[in-house]
N, C-alpha and C positions, 0 to 999 in steps of 0.2 A: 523509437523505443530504446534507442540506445543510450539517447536520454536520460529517462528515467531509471535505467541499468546506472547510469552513474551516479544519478543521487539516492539509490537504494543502497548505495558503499559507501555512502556518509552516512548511515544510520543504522544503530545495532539493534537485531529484534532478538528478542527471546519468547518462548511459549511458558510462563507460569501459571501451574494449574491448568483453567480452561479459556485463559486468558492471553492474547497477543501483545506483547507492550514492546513501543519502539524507541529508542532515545537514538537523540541526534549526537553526532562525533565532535568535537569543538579539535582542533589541535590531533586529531586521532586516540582524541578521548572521551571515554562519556559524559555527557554532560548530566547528571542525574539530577538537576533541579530543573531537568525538561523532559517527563515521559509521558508518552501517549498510549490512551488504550485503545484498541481496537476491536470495531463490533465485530461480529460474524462476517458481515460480506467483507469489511476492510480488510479483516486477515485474509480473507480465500485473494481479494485483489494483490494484495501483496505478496502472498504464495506463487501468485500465478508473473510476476515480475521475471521476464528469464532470460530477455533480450533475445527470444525468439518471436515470444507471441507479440503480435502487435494489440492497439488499445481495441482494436475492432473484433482481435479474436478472443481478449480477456470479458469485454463484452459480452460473448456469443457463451462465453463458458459459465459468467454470472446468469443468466437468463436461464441453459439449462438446469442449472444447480441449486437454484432460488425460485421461489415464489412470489414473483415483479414482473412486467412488462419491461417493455425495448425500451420505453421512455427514462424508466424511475434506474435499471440496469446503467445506462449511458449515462444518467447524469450522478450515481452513484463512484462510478468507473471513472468520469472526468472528474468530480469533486475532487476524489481521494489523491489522484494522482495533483491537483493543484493542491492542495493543502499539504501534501507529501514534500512538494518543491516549498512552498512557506517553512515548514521546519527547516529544510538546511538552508534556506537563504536568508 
């Protein structure tokens, strides 16, 4: 997890409106011809980023908090974090 704690500091989120949008840092800078929006469960994944929880217990917390199975949870939860590491790499 600590991991992903460090490529969560390569990328600056902000909440506009009701909306979660991430841009990635180039030089410790934004790059605004790269912003991503995020659905509902992408922001809660990304909230829940804390270099505590592991991807097992963000998991556990998508499942209660959503309306999905263990299946579609996990592979939402693994998605998000590879296309996460794709933006800063």
């Amino acid at each position: 997890m600590e991991h992903i704690n460090q490529i969560k500091s390569k990328v600056v989120c902000r909440k506009i409106d009701e909306e979660m949008v991430l841009v990635p840092l180039v030089n410790d800078v934004a790059d605004m011809n790269v912003i991503y929006t995020l659905n509902e469960v992408a922001a809660f994944i990304w909230e829940q980023i804390d270099g505590v929880k592991s991807i097992e217990d963000i998991t556990k917390l998508v499942l209660q908090n959503f309306d999905t199975d263990a299946q579609t949870a996990e592979k939402d939860v693994s998605d998000f974090i590879r296309d996460l590491n794709q933006i800063v790499n």
